[in-house]
C-alpha positions as CSV (number, residue, x, y, z in Angstrom):
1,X,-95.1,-68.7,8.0
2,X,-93.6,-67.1,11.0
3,X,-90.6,-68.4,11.2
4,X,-89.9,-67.2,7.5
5,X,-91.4,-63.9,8.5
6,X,-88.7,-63.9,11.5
7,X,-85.9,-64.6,9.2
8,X,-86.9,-62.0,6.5
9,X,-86.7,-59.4,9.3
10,X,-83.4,-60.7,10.6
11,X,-82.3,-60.3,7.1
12,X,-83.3,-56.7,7.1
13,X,-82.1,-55.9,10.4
14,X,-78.4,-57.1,8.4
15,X,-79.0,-54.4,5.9
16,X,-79.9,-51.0,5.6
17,X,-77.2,-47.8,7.1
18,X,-74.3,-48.4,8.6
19,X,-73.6,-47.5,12.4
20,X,-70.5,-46.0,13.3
21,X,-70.7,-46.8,16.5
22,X,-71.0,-50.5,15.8
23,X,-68.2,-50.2,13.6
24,X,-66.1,-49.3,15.5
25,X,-66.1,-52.7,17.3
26,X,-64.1,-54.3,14.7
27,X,-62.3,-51.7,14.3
28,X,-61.4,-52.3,18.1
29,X,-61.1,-56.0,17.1
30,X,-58.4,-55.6,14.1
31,X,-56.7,-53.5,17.2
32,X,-56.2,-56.5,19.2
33,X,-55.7,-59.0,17.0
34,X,-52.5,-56.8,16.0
35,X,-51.3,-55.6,19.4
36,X,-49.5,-59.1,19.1
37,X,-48.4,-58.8,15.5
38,X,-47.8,-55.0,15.6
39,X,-44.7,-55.0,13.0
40,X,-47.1,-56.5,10.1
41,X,-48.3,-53.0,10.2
42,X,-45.3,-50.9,9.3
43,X,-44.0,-53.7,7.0
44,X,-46.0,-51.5,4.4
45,X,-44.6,-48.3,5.1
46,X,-40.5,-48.7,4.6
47,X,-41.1,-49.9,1.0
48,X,-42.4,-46.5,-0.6
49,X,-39.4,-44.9,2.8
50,X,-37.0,-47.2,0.6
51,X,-38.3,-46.0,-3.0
52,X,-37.8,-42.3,-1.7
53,X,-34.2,-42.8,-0.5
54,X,-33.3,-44.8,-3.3
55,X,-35.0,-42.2,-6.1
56,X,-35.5,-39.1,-4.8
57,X,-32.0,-38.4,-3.5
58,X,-30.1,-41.1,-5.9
59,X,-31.7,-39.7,-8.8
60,X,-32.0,-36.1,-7.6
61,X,-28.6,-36.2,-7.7
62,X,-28.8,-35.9,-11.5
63,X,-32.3,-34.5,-11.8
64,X,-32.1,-31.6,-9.8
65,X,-35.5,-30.0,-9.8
66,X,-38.6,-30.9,-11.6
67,X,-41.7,-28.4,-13.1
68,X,-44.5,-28.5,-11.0
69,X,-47.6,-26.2,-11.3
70,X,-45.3,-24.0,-12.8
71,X,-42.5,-23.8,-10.6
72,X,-39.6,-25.5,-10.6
73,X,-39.5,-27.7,-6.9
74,X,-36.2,-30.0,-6.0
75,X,-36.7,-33.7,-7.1
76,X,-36.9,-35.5,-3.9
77,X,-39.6,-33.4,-3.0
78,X,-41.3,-33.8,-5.9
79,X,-41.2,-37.6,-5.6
80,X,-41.9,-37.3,-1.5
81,X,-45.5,-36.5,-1.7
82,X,-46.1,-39.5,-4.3
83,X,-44.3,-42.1,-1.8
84,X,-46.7,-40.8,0.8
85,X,-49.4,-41.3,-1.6
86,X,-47.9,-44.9,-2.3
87,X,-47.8,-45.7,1.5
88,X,-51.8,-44.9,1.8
89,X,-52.5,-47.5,-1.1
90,X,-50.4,-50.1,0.6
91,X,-52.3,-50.1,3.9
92,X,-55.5,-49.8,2.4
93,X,-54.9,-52.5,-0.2
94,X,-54.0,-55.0,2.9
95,X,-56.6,-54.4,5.1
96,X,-59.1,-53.4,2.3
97,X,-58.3,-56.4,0.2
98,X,-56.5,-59.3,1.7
99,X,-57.9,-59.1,5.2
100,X,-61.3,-58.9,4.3
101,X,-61.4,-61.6,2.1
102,X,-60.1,-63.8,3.9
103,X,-62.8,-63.2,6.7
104,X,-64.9,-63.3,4.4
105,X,-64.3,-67.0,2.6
106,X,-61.8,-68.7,4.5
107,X,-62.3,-67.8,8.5
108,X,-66.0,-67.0,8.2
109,X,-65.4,-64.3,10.5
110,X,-68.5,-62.1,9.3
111,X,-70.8,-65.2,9.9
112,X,-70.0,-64.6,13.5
113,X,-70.0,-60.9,13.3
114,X,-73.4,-61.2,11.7
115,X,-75.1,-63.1,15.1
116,X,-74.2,-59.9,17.2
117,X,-76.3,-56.8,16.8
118,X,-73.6,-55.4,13.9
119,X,-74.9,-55.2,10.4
120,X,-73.6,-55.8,6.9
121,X,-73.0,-52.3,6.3
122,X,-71.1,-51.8,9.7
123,X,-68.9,-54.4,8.8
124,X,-67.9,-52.5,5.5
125,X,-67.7,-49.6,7.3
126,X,-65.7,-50.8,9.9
127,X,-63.6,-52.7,7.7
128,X,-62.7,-48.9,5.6
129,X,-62.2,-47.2,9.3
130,X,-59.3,-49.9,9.9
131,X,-57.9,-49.2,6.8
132,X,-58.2,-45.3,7.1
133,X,-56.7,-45.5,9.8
134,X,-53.7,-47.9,9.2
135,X,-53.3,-46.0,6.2
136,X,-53.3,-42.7,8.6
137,X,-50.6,-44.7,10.6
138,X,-48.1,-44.7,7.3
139,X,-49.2,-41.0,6.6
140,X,-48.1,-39.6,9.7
141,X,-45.0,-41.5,10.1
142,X,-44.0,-40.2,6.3
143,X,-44.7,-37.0,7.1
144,X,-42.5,-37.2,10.2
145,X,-39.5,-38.5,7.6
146,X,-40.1,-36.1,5.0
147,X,-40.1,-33.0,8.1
148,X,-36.4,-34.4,8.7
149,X,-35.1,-34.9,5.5
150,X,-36.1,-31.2,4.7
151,X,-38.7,-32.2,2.4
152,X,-41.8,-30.1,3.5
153,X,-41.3,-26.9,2.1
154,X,-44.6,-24.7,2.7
155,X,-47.0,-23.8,6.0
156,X,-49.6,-25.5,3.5
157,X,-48.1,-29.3,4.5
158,X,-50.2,-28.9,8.3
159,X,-53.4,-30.0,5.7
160,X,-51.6,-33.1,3.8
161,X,-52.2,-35.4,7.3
162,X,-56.2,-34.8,6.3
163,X,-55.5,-35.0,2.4
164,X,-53.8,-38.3,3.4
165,X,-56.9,-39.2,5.4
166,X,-58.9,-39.0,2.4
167,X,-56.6,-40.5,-0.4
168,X,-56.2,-43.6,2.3
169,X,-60.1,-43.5,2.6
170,X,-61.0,-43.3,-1.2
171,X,-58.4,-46.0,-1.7
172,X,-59.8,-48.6,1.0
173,X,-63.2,-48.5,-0.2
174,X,-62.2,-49.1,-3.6
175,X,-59.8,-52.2,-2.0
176,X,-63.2,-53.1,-0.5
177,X,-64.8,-53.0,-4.0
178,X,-62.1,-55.2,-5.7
179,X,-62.4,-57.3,-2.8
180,X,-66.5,-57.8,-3.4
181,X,-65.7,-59.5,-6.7
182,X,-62.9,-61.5,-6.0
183,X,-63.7,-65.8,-5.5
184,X,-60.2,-66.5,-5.2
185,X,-57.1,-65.6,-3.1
186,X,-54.9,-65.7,-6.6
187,X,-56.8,-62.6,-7.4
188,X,-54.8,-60.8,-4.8
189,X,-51.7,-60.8,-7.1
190,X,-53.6,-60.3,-10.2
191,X,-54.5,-57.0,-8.2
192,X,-51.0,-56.5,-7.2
193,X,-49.7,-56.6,-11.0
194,X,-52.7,-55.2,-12.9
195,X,-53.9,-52.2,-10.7
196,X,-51.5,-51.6,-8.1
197,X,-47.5,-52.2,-10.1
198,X,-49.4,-50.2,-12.6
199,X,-50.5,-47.2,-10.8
200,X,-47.8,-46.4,-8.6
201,X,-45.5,-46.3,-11.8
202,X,-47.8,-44.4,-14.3
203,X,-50.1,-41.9,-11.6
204,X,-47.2,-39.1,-11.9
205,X,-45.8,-40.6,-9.5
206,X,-42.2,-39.7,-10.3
207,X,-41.8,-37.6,-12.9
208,X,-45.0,-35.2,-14.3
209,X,-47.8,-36.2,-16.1
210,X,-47.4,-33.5,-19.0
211,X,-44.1,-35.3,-20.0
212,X,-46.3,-38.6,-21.1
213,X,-47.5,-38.5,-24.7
214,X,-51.0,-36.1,-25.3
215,X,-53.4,-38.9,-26.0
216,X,-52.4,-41.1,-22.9
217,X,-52.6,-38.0,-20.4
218,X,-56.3,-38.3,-19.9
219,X,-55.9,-41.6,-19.1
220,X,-53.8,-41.2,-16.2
221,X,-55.1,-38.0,-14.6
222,X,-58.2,-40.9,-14.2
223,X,-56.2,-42.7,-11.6
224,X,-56.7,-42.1,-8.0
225,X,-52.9,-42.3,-7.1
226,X,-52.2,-39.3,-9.3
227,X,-55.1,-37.6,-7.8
228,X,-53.8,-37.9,-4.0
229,X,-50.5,-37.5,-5.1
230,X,-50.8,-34.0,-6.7
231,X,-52.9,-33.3,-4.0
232,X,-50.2,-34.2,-1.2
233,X,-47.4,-32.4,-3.6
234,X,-49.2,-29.2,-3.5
235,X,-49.8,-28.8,0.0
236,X,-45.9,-30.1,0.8
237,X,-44.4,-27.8,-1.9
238,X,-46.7,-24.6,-1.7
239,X,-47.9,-25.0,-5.2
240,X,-52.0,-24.7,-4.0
241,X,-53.9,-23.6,-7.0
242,X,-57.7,-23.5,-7.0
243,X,-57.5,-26.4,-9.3
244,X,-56.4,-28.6,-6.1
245,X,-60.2,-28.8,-5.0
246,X,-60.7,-31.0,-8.1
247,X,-58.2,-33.9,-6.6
248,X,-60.6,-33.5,-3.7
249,X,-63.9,-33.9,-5.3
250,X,-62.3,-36.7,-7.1
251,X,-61.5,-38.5,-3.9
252,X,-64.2,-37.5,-2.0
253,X,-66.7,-39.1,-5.2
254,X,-64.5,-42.4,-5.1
255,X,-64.7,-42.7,-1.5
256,X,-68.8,-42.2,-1.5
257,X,-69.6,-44.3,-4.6
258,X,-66.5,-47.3,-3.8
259,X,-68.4,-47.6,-0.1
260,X,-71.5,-47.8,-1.2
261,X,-71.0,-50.3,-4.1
262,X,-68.9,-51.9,-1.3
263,X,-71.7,-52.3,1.2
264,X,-74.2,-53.5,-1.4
265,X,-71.9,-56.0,-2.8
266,X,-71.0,-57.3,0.2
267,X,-74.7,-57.9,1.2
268,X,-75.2,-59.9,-1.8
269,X,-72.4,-62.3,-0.3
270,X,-73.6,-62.7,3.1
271,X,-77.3,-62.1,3.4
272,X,-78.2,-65.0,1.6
């Protein structure tokens, strides 16, 4: 009887809020375990660098400006802000996805994490941070390009490094989410060409959402890429409208809801 009653409370001792403090341990760990292996981490930036060369200059070339919010803005830096966007889902979908799961079912990594003082919830939580912040990693080195190329055109770009911050958390905890319910590692590509392919070609991405066909609009402006991407082309053109405070409630939501579905499901998987 009290050895049952010991394990129930070790149980709940797994559960419960998460400690950022505590988290932050594995975010200390994913540190060192890349210091080695550093390059992995910018692999995922030069894709959406490459897609911005290769479109928004090779392609501005004959589109010359594009309507946004009302104004007309040059194409590149239309398309800027949604490669930016594009980088944030590429680090979170690696270290939010992949990562995790296989700590999760292959390494058993969180079996071990679980014997120290670190809880279920830190382990999600910590898990996001090292997303967020590889994401933040991609955001700031794309802002740096898009400074030098000429594409930041208002005093409002010194607030797109935060809005990054917050499209690469929203899109980490939902990685975390999609993660929960995957059982095998195939899913990763089923991911890749269902949700990911997919909404980096239709989120507005590179050309505006009002030029899609009226019933299929909706449908779009319900994507979090568009959302962090109109966000992040606002504050890089100059085109803030009030409106721009619904791309952050939007994210903000996603990021509160995806965690916490993200914690619970991952209880479910190791607290047993």
């Amino acid at each position: 009887m009290s050895v049952s009653l010991g394990l129930k409370n070790k149980s709940l001792r797994k559960t419960g809020l998460p400690s950022a403090r505590r988290a932050s341990n594995l975010v200390r760990r994913s540190l060192l375990v890349y210091r080695h292996t550093w390059m992995v981490i910018f692999s995922g930036f030069f894709e959406p660098l490459f897609y911005l060369v290769a479109v928004g200059f090779g392609v501005g070339r004959l589109v010359k400006t594009m309507p946004f919010g009302g104004e007309q803005i040059p194409y590149a830096a239309f398309v800027a802000p949604g490669m930016l966007a594009a980088s944030c889902l590429n680090g979170a979908i690696t270290d939010g996805f992949f990562n995790p799961f296989f700590k999760l079912h292959r390494t058993m990594t969180y079996d071990g994490i679980l014997a120290t003082p670190m809880s279920v919830p830190d382990i999600a939580l910590g898990e996001m941070m090292w997303a967020l912040i590889r994401g933040s990693i991609y955001s700031v080195g794309f802002l740096i390009v898009m400074f030098a190329l000429g594409l930041i055109l208002s005093p409002w770009a010194l607030l797109a490094l935060p809005a990054a911050m917050l499209t690469a958390g929203a899109f980490s905890a939902g990685a975390m989410v999609l993660m929960s319910f995957a059982k095998r590692i195939q899913a990763f590509d089923k991911i890749l060409n269902l949700v990911v392919i997919p909404l980096f070609l239709f989120s507005g991405t590179f050309f505006p959402v009002s030029l899609y066909p009226a019933p299929i609009q909706p449908i779009v402006k319900l994507s979090p890429l568009y959302h962090g991407s109109t966000l992040l082309r606002g504050l890089t053109t100059g085109v803030v409208r009030p409106g721009i405070l619904l791309h952050v409630v939007y994210l903000v939501a996603m990021f509160v809801l995806a965690s916490a579905v993200a914690m619970h499901r991952l209880e479910r998987k190791l607290i047993k």
